[in-house]
VOPAGU-2260 file (C-alpha; in pm, 1 decimal, decimal comma):
REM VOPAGU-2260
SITE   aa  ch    i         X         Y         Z
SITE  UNK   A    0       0,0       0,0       0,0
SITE  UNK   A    1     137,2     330,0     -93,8
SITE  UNK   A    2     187,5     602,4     143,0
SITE  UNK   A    3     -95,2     837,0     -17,3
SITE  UNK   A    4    -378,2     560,9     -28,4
SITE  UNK   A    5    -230,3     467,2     337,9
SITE  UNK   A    6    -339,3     867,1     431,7
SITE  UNK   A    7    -658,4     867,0     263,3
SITE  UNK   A    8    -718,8     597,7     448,8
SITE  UNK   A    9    -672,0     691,1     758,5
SITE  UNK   A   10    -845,7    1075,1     704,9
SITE  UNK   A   11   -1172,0     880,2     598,2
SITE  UNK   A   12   -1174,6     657,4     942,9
SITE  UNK   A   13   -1088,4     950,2    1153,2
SITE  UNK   A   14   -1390,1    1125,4    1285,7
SITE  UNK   A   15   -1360,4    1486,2    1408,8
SITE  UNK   A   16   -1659,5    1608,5    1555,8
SITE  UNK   A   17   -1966,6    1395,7    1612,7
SITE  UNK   A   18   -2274,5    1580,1    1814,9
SITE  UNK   A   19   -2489,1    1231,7    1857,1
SITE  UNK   A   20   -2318,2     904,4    1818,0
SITE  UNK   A   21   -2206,8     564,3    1950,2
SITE  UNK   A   22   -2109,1     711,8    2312,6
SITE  UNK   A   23   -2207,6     501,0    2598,0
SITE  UNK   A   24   -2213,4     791,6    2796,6
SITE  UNK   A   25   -2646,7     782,0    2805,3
SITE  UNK   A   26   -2644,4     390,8    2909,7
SITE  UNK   A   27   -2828,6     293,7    3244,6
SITE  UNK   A   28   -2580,1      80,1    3473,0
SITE  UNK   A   29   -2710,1    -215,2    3575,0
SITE  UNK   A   30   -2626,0    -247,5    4000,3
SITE  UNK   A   31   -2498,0    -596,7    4075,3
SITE  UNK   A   32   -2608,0    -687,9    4361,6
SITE  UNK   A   33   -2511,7    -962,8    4586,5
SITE  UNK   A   34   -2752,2   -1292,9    4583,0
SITE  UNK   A   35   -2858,4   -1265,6    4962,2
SITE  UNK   A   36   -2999,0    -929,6    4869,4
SITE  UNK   A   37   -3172,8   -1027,7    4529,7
SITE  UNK   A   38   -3572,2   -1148,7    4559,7
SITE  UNK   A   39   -3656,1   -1429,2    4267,6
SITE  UNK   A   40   -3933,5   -1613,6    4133,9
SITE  UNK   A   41   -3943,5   -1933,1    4014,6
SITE  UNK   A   42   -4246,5   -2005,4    3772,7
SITE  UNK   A   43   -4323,5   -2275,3    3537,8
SITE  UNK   A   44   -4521,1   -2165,0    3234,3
SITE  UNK   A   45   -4615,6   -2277,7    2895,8
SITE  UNK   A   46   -4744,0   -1902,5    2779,0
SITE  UNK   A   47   -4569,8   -1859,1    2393,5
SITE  UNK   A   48   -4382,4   -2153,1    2439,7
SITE  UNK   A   49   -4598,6   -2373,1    2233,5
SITE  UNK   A   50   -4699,7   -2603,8    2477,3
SITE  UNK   A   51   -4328,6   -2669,5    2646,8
SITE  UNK   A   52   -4316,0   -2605,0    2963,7
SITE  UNK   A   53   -3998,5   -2400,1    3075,2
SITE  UNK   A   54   -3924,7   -2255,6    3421,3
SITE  UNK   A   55   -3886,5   -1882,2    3434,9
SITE  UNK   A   56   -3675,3   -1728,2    3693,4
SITE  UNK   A   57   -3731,0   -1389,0    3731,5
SITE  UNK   A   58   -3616,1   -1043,6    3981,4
SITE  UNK   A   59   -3220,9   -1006,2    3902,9
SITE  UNK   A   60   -3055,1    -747,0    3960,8
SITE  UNK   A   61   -2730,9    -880,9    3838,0
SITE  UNK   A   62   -2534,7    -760,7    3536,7
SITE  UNK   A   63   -2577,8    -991,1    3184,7
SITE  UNK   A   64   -2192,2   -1158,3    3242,5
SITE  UNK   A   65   -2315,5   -1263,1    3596,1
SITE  UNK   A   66   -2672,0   -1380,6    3462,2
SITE  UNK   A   67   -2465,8   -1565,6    3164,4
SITE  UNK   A   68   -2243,1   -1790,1    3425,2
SITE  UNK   A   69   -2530,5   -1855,3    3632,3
SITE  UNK   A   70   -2753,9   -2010,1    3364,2
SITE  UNK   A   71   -2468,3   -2205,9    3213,6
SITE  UNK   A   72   -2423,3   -2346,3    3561,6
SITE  UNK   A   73   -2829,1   -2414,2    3625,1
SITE  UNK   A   74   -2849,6   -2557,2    3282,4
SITE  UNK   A   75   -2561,8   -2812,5    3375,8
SITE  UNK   A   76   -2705,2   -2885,7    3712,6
SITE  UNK   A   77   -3061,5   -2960,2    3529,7
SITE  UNK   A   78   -2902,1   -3128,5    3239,2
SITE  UNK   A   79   -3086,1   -2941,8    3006,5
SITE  UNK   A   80   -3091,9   -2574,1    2764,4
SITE  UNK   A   81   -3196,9   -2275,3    2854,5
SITE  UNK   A   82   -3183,1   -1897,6    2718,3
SITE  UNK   A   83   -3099,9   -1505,6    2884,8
SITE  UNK   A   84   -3405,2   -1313,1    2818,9
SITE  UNK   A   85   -3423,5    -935,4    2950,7
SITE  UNK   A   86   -3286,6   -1063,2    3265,9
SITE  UNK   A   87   -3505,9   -1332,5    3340,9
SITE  UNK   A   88   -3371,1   -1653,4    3295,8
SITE  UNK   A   89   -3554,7   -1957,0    3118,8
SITE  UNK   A   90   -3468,8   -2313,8    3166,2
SITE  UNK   A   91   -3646,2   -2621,0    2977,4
SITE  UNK   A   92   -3876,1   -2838,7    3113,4
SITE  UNK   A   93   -4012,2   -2808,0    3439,8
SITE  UNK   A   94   -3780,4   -2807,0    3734,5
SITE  UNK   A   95   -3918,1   -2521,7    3981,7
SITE  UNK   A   96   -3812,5   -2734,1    4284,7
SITE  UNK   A   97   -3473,2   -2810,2    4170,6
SITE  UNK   A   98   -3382,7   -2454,2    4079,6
SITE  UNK   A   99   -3535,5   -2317,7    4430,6
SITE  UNK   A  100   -3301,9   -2571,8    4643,8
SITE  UNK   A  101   -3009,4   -2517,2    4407,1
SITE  UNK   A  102   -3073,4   -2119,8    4416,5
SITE  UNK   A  103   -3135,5   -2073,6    4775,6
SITE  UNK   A  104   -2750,6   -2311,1    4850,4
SITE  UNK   A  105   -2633,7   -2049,5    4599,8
SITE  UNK   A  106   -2704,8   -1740,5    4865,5
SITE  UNK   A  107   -3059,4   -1638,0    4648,5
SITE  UNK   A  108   -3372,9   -1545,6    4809,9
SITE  UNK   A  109   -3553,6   -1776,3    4573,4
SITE  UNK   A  110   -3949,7   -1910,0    4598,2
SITE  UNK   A  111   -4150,9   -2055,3    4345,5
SITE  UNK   A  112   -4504,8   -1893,2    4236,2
SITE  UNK   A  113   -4754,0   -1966,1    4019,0
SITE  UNK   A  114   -4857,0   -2345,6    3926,8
């Protein structure tokens, strides 16, 4: 690459002034709090699911990294998938009781509602 086209390059990538853009200065933090201060609920439901039942477990106040690890680690202690959704956490099938024990030895203030 010549030295010219290396310049005009570089002047096209370089921004100068920019009065709305990409700044994650307007983001919301999310607080983490610790488990023996977070409130959960455990609910199985079959709403838009079509007809699976998955367990929903809902109230974290945790950041997404934290709510990743924890689901990887529920999914492995429940042998089965599971998905992040707006922080709420949904495993397959239904294991309410198993997640409340498991959460609750983790330091959660979990309980199960609903059916």
């Amino acid at each position: 690459m010549t030295d010219k086209r290396r310049q005009k390059q570089n002047k096209a990538e370089r921004v100068v002034w920019r009065e709305f853009g990409n700044g994650g200065a307007m983001e919301r933090g999310t607080p983490d709090l610790p488990p023996n201060q977070q409130s959960l609920r455990v609910q199985p439901t079959r709403k838009g699911k079509g007809g699976k039942t998955v367990t929903v477990i809902s109230g974290f106040q945790s950041r997404p990294e934290t709510l990743k690890a924890l689901l990887k680690q529920l999914k492995n202690q429940c042998g089965t998938g599971g998905a992040l959704k707006d922080d709420t956490l949904e495993i397959q099938g239904d294991h309410a009781e198993k997640l409340v024990a498991l959460l609750k030895q983790m330091g959660y203030q979990a309980k199960k509602s609903g059916g």
